[in-house]
Structures are given as C-alpha cells and as structure tokens.
N, CA, C and O atoms as CSV, one atom per row, in Angstrom:
chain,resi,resn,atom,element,x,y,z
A,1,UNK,N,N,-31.730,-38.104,-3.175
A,1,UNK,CA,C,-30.902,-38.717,-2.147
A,1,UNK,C,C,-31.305,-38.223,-0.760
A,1,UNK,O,O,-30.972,-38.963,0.167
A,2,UNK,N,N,-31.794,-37.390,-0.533
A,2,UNK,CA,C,-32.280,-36.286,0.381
A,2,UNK,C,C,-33.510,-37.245,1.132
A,2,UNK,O,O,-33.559,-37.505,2.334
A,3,UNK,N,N,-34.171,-37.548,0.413
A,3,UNK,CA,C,-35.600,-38.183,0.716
A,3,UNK,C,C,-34.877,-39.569,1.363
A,3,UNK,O,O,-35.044,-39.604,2.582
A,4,UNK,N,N,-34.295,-40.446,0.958
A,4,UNK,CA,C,-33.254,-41.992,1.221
A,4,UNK,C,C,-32.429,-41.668,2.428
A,4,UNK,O,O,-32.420,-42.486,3.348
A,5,UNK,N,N,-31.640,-40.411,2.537
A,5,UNK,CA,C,-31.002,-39.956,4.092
A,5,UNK,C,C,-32.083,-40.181,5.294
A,5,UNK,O,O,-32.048,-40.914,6.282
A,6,UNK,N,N,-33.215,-39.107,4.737
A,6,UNK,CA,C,-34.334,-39.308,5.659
A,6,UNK,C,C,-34.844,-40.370,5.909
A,6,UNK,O,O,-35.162,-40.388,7.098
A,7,UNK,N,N,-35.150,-41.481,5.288
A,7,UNK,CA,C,-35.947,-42.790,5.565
A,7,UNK,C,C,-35.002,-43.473,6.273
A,7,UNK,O,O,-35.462,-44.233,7.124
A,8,UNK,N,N,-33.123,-43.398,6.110
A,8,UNK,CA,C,-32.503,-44.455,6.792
A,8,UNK,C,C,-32.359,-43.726,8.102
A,8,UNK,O,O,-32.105,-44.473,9.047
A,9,UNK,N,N,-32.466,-42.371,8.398
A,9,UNK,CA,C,-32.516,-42.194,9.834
A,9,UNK,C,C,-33.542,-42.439,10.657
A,9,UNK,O,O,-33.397,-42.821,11.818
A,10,UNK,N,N,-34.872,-42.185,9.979
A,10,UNK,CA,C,-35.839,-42.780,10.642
A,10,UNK,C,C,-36.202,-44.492,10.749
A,10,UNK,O,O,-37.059,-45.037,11.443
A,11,UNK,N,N,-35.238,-45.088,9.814
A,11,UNK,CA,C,-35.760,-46.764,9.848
A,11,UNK,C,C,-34.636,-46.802,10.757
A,11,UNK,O,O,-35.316,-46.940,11.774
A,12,UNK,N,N,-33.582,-46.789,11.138
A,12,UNK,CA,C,-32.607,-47.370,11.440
A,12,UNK,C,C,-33.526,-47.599,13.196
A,12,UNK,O,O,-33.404,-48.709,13.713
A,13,UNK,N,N,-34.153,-46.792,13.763
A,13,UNK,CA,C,-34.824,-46.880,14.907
A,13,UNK,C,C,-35.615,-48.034,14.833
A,13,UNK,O,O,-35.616,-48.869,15.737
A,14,UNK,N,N,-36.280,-48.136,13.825
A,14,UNK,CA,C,-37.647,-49.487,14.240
A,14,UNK,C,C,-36.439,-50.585,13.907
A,14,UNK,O,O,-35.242,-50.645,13.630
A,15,UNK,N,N,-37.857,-51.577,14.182
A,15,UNK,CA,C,-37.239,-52.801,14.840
A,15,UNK,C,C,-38.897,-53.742,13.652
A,15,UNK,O,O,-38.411,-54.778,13.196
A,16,UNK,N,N,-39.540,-53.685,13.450
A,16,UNK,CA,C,-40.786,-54.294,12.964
A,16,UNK,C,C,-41.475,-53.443,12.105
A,16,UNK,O,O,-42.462,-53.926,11.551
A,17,UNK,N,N,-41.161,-52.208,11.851
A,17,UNK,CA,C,-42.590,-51.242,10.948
A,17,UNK,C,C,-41.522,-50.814,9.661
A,17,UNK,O,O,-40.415,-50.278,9.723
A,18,UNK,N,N,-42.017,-51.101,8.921
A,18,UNK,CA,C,-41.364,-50.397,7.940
A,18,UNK,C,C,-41.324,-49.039,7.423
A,18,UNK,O,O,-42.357,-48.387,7.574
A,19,UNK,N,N,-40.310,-48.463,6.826
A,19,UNK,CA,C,-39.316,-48.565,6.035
A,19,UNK,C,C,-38.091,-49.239,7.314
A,19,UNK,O,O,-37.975,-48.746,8.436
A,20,UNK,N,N,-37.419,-50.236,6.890
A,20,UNK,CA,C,-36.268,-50.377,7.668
A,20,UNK,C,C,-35.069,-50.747,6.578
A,20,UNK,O,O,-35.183,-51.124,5.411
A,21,UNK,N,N,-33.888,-50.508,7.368
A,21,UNK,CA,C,-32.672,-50.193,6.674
A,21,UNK,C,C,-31.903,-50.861,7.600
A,21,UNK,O,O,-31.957,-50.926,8.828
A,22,UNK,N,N,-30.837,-51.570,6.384
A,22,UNK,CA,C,-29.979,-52.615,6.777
A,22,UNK,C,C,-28.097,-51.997,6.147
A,22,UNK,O,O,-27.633,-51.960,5.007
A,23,UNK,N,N,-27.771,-51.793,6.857
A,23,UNK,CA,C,-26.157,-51.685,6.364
A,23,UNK,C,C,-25.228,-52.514,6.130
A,23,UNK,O,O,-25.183,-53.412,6.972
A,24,UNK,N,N,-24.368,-52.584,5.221
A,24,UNK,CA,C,-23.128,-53.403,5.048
A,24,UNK,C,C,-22.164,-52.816,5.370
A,24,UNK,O,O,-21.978,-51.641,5.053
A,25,UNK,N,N,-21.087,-53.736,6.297
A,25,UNK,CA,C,-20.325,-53.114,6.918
A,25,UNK,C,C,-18.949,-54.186,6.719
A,25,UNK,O,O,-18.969,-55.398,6.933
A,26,UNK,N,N,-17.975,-53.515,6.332
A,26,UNK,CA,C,-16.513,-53.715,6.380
A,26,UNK,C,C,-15.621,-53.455,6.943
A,26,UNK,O,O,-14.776,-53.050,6.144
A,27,UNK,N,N,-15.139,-53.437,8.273
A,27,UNK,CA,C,-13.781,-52.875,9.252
A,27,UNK,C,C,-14.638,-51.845,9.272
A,27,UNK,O,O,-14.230,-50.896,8.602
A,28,UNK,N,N,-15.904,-51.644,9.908
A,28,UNK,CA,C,-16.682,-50.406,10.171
A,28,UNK,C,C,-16.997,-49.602,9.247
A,28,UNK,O,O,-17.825,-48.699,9.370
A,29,UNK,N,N,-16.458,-49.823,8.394
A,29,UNK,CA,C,-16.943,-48.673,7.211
A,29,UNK,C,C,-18.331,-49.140,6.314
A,29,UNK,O,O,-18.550,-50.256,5.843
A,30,UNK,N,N,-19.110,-48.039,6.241
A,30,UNK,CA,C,-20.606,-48.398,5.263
A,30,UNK,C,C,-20.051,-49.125,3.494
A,30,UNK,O,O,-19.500,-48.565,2.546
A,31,UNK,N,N,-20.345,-50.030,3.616
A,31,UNK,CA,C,-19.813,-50.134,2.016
A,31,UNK,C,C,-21.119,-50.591,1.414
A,31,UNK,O,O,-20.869,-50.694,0.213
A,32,UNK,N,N,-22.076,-50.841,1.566
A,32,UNK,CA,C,-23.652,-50.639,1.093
A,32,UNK,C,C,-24.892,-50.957,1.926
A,32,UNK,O,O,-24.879,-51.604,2.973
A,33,UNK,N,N,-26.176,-50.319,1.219
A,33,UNK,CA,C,-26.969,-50.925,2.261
A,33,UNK,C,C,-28.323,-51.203,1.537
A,33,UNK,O,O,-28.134,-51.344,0.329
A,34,UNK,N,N,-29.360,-51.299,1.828
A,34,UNK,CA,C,-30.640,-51.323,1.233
A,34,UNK,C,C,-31.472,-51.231,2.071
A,34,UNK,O,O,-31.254,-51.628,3.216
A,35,UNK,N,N,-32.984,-50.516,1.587
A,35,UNK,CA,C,-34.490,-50.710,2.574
A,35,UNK,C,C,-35.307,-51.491,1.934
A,35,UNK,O,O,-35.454,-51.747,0.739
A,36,UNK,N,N,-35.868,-51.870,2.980
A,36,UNK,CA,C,-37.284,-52.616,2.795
A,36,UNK,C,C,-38.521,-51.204,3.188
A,36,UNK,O,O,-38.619,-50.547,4.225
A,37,UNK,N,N,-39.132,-51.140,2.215
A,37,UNK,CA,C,-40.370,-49.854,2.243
A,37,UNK,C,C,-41.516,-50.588,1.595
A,37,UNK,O,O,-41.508,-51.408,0.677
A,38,UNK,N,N,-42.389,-50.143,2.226
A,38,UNK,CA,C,-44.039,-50.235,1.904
A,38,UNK,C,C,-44.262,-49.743,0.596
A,38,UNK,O,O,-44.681,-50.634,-0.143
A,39,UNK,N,N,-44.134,-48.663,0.057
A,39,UNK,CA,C,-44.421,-48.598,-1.148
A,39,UNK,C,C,-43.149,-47.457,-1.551
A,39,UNK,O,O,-42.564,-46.640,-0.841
A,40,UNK,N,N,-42.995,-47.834,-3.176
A,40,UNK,CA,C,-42.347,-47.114,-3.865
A,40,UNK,C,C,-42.823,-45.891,-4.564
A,40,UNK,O,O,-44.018,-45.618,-4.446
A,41,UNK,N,N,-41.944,-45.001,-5.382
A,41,UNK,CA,C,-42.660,-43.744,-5.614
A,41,UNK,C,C,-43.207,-44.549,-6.804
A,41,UNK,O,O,-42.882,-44.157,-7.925
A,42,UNK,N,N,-43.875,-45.462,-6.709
A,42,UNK,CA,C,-44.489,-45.680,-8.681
A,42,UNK,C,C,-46.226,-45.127,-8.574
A,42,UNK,O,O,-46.925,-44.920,-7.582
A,43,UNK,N,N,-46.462,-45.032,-9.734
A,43,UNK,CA,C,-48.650,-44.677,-10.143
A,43,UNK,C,C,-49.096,-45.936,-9.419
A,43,UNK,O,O,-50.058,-45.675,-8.697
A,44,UNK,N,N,-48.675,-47.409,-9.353
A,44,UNK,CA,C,-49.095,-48.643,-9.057
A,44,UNK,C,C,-48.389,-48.662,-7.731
A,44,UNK,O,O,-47.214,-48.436,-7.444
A,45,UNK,N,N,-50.096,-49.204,-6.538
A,45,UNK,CA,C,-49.767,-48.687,-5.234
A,45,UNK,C,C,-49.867,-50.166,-4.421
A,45,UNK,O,O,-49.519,-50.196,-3.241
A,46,UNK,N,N,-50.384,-51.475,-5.132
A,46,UNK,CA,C,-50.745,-52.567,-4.944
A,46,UNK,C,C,-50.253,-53.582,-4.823
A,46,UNK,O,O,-50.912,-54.609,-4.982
A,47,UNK,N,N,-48.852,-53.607,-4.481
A,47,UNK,CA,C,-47.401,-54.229,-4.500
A,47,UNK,C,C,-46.556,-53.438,-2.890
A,47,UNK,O,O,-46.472,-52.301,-2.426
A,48,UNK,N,N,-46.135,-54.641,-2.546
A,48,UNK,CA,C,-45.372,-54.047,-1.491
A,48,UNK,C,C,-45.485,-55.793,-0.639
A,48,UNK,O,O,-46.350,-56.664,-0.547
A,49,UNK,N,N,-43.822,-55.566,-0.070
A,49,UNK,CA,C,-43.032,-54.457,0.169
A,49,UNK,C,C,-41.722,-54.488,-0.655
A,49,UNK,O,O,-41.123,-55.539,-0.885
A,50,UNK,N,N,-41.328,-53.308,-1.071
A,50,UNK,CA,C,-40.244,-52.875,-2.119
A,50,UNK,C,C,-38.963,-52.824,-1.614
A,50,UNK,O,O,-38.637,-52.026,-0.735
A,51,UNK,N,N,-38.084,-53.769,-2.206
A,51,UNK,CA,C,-36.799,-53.610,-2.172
A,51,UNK,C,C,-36.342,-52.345,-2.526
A,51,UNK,O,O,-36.790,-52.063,-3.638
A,52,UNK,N,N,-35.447,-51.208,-1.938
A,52,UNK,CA,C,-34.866,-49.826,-2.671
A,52,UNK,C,C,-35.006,-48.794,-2.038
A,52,UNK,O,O,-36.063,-48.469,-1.497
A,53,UNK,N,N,-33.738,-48.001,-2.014
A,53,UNK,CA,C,-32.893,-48.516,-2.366
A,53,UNK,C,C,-31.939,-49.617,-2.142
A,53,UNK,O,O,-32.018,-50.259,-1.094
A,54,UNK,N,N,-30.668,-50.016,-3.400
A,54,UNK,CA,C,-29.977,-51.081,-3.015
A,54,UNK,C,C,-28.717,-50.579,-3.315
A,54,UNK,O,O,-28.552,-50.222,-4.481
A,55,UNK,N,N,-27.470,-50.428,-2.272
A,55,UNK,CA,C,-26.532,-49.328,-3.044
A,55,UNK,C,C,-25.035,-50.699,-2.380
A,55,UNK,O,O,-25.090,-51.473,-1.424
A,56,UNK,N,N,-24.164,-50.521,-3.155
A,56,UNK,CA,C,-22.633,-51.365,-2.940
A,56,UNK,C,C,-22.177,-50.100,-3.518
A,56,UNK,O,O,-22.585,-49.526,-4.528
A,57,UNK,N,N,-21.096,-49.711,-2.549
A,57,UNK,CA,C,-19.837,-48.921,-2.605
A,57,UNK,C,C,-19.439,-49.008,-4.572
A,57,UNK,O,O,-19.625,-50.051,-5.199
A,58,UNK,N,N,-18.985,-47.923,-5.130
A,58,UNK,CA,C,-18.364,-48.450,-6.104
A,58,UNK,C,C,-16.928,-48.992,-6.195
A,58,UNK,O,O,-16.353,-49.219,-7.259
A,59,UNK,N,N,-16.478,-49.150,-5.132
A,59,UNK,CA,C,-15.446,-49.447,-4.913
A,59,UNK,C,C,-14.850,-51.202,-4.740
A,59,UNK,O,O,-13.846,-51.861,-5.009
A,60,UNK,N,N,-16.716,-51.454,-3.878
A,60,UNK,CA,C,-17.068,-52.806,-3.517
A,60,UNK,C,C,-17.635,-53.999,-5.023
A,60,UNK,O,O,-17.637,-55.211,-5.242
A,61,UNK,N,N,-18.042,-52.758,-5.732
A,61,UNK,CA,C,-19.041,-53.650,-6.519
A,61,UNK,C,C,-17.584,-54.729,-7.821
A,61,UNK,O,O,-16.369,-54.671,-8.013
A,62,UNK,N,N,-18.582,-55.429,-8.273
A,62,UNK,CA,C,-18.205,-56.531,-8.869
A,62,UNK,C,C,-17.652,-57.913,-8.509
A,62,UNK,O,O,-17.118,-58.762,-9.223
A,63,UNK,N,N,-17.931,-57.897,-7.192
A,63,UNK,CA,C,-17.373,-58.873,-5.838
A,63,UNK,C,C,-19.325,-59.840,-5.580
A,63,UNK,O,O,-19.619,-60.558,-4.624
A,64,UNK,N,N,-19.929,-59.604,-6.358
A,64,UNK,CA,C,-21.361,-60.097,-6.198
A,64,UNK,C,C,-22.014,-60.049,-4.788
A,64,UNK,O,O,-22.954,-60.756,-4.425
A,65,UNK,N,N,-21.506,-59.305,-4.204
A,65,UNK,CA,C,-22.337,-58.339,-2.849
A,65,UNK,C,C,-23.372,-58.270,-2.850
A,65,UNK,O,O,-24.101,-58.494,-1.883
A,66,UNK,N,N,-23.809,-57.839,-4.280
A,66,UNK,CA,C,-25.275,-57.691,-3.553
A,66,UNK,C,C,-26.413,-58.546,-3.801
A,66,UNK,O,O,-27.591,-58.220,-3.954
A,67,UNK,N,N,-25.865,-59.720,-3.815
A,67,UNK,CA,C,-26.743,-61.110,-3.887
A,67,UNK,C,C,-26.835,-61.054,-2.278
A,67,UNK,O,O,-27.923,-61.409,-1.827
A,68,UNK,N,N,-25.782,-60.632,-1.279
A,68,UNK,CA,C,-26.345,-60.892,0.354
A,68,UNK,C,C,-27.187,-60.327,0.674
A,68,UNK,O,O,-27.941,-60.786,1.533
A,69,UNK,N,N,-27.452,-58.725,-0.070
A,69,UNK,CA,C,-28.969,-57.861,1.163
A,69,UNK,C,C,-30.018,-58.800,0.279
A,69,UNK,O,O,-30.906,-59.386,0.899
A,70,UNK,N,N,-29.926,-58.945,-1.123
A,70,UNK,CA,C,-31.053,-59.591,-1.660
A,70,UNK,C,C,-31.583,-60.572,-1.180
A,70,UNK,O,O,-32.810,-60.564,-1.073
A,71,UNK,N,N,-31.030,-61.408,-0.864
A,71,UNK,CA,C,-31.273,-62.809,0.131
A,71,UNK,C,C,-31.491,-62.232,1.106
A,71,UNK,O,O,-32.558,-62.720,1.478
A,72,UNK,N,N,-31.074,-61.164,2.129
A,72,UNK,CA,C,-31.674,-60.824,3.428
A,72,UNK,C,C,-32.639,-60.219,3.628
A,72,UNK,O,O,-33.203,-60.155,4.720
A,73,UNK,N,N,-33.142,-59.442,2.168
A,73,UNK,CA,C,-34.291,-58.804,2.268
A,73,UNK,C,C,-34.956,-59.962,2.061
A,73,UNK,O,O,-35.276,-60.608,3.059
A,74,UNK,N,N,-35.178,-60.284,1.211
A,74,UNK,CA,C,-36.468,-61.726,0.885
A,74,UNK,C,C,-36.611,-62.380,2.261
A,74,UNK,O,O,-37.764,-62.536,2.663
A,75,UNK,N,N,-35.473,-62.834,3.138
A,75,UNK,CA,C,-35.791,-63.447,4.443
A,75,UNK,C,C,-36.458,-62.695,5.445
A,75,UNK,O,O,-37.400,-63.222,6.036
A,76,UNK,N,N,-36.035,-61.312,5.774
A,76,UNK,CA,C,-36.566,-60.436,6.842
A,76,UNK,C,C,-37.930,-60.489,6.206
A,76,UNK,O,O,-38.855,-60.964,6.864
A,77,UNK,N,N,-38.164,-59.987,4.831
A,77,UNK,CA,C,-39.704,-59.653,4.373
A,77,UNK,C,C,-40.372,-61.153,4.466
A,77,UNK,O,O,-41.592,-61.098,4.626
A,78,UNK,N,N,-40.009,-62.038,4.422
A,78,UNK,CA,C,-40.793,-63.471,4.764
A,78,UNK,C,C,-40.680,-63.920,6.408
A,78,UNK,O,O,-41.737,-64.284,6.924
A,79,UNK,N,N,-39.850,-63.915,6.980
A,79,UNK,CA,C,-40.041,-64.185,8.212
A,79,UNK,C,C,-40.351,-63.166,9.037
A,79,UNK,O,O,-41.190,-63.365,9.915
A,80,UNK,N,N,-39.835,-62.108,8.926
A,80,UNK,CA,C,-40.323,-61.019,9.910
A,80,UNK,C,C,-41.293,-60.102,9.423
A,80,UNK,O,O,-41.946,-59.341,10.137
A,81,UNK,N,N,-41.380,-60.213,7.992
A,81,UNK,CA,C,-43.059,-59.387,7.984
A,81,UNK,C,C,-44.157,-60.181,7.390
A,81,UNK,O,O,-45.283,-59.763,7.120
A,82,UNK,N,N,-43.695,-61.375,7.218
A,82,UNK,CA,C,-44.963,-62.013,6.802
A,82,UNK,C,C,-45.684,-62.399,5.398
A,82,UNK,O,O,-46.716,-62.992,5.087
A,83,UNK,N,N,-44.496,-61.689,4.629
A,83,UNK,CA,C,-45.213,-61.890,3.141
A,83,UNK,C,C,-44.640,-62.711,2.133
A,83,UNK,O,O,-43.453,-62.982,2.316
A,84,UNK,N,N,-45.303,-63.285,0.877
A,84,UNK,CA,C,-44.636,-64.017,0.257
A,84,UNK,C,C,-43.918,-63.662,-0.826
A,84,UNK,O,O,-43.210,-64.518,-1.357
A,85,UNK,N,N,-43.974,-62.217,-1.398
A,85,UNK,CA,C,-43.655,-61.850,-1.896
A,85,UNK,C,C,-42.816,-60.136,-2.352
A,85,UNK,O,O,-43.489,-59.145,-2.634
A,86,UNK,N,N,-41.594,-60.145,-2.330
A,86,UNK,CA,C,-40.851,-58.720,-2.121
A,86,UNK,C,C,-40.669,-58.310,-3.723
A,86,UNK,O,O,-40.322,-59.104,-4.597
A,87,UNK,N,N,-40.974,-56.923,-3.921
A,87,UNK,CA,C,-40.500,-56.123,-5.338
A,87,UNK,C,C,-39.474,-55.213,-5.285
A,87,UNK,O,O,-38.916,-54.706,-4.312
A,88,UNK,N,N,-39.260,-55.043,-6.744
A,88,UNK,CA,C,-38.736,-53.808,-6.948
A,88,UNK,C,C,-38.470,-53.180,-7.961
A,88,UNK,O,O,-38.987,-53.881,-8.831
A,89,UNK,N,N,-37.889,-52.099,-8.598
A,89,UNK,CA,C,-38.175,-51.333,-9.458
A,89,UNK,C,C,-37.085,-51.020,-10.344
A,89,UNK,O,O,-36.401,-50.296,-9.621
A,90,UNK,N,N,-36.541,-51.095,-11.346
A,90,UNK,CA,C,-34.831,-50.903,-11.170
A,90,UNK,C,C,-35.070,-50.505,-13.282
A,90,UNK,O,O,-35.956,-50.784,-14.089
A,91,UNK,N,N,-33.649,-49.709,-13.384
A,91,UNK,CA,C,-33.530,-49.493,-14.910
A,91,UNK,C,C,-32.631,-50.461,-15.425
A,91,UNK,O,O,-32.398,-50.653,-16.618
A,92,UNK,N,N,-31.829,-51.437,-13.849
A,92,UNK,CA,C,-30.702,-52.188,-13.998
A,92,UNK,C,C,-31.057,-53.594,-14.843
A,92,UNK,O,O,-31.174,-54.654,-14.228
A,93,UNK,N,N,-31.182,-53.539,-15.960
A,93,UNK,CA,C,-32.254,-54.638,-16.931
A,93,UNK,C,C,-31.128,-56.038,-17.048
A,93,UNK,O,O,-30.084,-55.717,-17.615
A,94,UNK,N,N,-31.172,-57.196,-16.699
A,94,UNK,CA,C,-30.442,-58.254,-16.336
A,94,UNK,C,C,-29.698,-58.508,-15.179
A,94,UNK,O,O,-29.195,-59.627,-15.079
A,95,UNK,N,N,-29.463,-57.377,-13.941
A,95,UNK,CA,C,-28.497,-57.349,-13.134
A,95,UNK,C,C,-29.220,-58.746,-11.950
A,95,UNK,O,O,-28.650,-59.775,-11.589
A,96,UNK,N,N,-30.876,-58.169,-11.534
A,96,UNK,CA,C,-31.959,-58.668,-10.454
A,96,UNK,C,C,-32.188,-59.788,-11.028
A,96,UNK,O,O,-32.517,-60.751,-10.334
A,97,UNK,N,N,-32.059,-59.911,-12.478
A,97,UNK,CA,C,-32.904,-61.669,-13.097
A,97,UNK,C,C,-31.663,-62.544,-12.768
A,97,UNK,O,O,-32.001,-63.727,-12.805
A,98,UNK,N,N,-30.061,-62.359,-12.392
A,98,UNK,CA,C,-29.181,-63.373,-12.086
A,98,UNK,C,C,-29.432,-63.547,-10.773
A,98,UNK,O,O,-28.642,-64.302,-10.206
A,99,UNK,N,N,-30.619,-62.901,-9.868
A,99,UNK,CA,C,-30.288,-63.009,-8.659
A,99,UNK,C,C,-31.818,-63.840,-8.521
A,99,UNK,O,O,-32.469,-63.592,-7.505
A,100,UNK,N,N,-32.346,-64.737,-9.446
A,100,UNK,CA,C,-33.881,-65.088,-9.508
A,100,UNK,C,C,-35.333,-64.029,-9.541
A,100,UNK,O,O,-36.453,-64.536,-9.477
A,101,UNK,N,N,-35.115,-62.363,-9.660
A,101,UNK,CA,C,-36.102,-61.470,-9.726
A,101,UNK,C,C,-36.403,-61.853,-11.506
A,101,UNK,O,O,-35.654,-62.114,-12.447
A,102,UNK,N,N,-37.924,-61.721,-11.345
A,102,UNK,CA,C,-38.911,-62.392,-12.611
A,102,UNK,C,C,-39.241,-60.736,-12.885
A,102,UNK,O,O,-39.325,-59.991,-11.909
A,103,UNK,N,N,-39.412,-60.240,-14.180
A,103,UNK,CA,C,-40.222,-59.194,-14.610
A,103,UNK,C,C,-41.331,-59.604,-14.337
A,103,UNK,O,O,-41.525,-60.819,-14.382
A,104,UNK,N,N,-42.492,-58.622,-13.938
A,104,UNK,CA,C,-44.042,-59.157,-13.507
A,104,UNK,C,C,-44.689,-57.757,-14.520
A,104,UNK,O,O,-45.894,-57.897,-14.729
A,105,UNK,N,N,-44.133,-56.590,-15.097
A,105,UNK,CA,C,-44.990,-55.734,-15.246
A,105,UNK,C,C,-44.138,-54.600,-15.535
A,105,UNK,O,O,-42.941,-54.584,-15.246
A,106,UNK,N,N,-44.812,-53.556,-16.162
A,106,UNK,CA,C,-44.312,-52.226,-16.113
A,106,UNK,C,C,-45.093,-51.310,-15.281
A,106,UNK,O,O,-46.241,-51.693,-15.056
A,107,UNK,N,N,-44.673,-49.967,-14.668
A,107,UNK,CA,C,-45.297,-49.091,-13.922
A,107,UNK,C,C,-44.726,-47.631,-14.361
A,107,UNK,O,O,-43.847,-47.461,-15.207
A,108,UNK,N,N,-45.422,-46.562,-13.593
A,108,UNK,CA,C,-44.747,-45.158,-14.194
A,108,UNK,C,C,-44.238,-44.726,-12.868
A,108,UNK,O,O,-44.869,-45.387,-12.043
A,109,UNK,N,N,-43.326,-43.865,-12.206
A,109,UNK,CA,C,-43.172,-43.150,-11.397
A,109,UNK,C,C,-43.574,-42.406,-11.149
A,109,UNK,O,O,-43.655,-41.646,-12.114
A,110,UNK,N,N,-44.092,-41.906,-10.061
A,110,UNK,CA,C,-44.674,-40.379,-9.763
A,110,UNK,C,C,-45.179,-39.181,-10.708
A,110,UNK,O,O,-46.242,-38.574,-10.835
A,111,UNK,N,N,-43.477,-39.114,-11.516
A,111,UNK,CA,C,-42.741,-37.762,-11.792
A,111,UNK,C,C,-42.947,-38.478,-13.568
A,111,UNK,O,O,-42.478,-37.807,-14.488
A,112,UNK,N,N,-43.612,-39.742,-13.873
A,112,UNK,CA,C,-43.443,-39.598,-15.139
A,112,UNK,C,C,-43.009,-40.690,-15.835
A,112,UNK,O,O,-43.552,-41.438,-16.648
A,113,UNK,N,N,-41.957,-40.631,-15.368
A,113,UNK,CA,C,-41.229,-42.209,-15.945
A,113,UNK,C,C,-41.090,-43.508,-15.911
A,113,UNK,O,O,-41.257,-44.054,-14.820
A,114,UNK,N,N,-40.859,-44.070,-16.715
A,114,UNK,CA,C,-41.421,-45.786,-16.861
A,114,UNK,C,C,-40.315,-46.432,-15.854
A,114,UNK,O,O,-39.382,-45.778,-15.390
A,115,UNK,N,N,-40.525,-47.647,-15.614
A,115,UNK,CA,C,-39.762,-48.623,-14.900
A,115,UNK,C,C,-40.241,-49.912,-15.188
A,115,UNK,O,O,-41.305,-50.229,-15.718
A,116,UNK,N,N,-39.074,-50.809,-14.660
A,116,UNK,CA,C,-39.876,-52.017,-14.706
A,116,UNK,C,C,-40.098,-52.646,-13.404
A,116,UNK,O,O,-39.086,-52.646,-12.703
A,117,UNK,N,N,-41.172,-53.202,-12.863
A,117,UNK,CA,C,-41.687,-53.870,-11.820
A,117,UNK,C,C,-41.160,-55.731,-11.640
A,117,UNK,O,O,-41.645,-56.624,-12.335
A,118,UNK,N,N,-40.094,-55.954,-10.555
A,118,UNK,CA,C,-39.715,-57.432,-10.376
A,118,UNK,C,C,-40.264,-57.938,-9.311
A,118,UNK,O,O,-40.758,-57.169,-8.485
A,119,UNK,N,N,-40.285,-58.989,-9.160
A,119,UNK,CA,C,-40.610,-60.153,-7.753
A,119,UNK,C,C,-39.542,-61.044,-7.822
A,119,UNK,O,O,-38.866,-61.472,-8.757
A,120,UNK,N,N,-39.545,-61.279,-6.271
A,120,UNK,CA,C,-39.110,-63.105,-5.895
A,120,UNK,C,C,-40.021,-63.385,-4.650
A,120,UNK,O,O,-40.712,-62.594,-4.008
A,121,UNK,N,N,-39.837,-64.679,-4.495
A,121,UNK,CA,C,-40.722,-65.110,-3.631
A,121,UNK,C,C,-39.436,-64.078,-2.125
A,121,UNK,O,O,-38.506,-63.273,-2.152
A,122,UNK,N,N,-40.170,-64.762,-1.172
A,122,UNK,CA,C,-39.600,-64.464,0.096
A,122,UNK,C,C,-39.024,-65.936,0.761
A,122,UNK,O,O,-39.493,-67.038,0.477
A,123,UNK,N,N,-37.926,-65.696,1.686
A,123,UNK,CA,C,-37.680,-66.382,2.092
A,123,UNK,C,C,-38.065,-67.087,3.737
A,123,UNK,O,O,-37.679,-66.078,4.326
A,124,UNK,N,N,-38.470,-67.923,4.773
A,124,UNK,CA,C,-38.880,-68.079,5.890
A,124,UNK,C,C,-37.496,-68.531,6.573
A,124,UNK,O,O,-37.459,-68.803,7.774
C-alpha cells in the first residue's frame, strides 16, 4: 500500500505522463479511486497501460461504481494517451468480464505469483 500512497502523490501532479490518479468523490469524501500506470509489477513488460489499482470504499461497493473509473480509464487512455488498448491484472475472476475485460493471458508477478492478464479496447 506504501508503494500506491507514493504513486498517487506523485500522479495527482501530472496532467499527461503517467502514472496518473483519478479519485471518486462523494460530499468530499474519497470513496474510491484508480491509476492508469505504464507498467505493472508482472515478469511480462509488453503491455501497457495498466489499469491498478482500482479501489470503491467498502462501504460504497455493490452500487456498480466501479463500472465509472473503468469507462474513464479506457477514455483518458484512448483519448488522452493515445492507445487502443488498456490492461489489467486482477485475482477478481468474473468481476472485469461484466464490465467487457476479455482474458488475453496469464503472467507472474515480480515476487512469484500468477495472475491473470485482461484487455478492453479504449475509448476516444
């Protein structure tokens, strides 16, 4: 979590370079947020740019919230960076495929462990 503090204080400044970080906000309060990052901690470096983290309050969740950063990431990563295609990495197995993310692959993490690798297109 330590490493995710650090990236949203440093994204929250840019404006175009990634890692950038987007908040959800309710009567001011953080109730989730997500980044868009260049690469994830996986062995496979050839994919990007990665949705993750993607966090809803537990308080918030089951209200389908987080179909909005998903749709906003795919748009920022298609219109404002240019690509056609956004990933990500998740153990959450059916949660990303209701939101149109396709399995494309498996990968290992850094530290060892398996994951599975998703896409959607991007949005313009």
């Amino acid at each position: 979590m330590d490493i995710v503090i650090a990236q949203m204080e440093e994204s929250l400044s840019t404006v175009d370079a990634l890692p950038l970080t987007f908040l959800m906000l309710r009567n001011n309060r953080i109730i989730g947020f997500y980044q868009l990052n260049e690469q994830e901690y996986l062995v496979r470096k050839d994919l990007s740019p990665w949705i993750g983290p993607l966090f809803i309050d537990k308080n918030e969740r089951g209200q389908a919230l987080g179909a909005m950063p998903l749709q906003h990431a795919r748009k920022i990563a298609g219109s404002r960076l240019g690509v056609e295609k956004v990933y990500l990495t998740t153990d959450h197995i059916q949660y990303y495929e209701k939101y149109g993310f396709r399995e494309i692959g498996l990968s290992l993490f850094e530290w060892g462990r398996p994951s599975k690798i998703y896409e959607h297109d991007t949005l313009c």
